[in-house]
N, C-alpha and C positions, 0 to 999 in steps of 0.2 A: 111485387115485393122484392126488396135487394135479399140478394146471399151475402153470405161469411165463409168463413174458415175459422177456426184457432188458431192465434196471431203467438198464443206461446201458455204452457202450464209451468207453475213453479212446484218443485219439489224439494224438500227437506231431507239430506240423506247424511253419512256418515263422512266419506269420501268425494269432494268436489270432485276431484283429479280423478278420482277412479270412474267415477257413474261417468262424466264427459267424454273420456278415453274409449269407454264401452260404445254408445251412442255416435261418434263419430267413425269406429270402426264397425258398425250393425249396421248405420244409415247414411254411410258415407258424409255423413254433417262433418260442418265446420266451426270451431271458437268462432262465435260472432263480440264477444266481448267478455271479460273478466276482472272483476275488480271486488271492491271493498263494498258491502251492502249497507244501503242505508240505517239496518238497523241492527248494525254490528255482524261479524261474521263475514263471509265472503260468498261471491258468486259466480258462476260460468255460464255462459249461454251457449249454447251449442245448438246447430241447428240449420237449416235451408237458408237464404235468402229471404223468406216469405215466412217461416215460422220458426220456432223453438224451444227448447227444453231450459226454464232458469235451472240451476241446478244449485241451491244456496248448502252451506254448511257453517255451522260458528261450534263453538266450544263444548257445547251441548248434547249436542247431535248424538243421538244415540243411534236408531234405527231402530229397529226389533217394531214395524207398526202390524195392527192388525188389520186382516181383511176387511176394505168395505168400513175402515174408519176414516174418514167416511167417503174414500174414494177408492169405489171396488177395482177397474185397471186403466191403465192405459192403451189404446191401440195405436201400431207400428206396422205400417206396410212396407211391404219390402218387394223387389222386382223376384229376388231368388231366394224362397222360403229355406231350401235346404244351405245353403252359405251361409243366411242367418244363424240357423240352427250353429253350426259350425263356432261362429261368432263366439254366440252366447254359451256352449260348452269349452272354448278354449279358456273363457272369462271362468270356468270355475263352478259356473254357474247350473242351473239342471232346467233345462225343457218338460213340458208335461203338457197333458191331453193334446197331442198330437189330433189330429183330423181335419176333417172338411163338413160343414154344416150345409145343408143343400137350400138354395144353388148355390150359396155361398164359398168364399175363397178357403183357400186351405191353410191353417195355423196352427199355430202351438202359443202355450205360454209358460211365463218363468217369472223368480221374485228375483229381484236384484239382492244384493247383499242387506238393505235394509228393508227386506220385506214388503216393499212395494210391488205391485203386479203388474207384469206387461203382456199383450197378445198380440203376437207378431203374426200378419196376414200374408200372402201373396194372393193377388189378382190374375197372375198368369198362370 
């Protein structure tokens, strides 16, 4: 049976500029491209080589979503879970449930400013 990955999610937020700026200083990602979206608005791509975050915003764009409509989070691994943390409070932002699930890695998670969810992991 072949494997995968996630080749890329697209998300609707309020701030293109801002969510992309956060994500490549959290995950050390790079602008893989930005430009004008096919169906008005605009878009950023930020992300590895191998994968990415679309990150679209147009005129609209409110933010304020709720949990689990209908995409409960995101997961973000990261080499240095406390850095991260760092990261994401310089951004403004608030960390919550901190811990470690057994055996699993140790995380936290946070809503971006338009109330999407992230759970940032470390494996080390």
């Amino acid at each position: 049976m072949a494997t995968g990955q996630i080749e890329h999610v697209n998300i609707t937020v309020s701030d293109a500029d801002r969510s992309a700026a956060l994500f490549r200083d959290l995950l050390g990602w790079h602008e893989r491209w930005s430009g004008p979206s096919q169906f008005g608005g605009r878009t950023i791509h930020v992300g590895s080589d191998d994968s990415y975050l679309a990150i679209y915003t147009n005129d609209t764009a409110k933010g304020g979503y709720a949990k689990g409509a209908p995409l409960n989070h995101v997961g973000l691994s990261v080499a240095d879970l406390d850095a991260a943390r760092q990261v994401v409070s310089a951004a403004g932002l608030k960390p919550f449930s901190e811990g470690q699930y057994d055996p699993g890695p140790r995380s936290f998670y946070f809503f971006d400013w338009d109330g999407i969810e992230f759970e940032v992991v470390s494996y080390e």
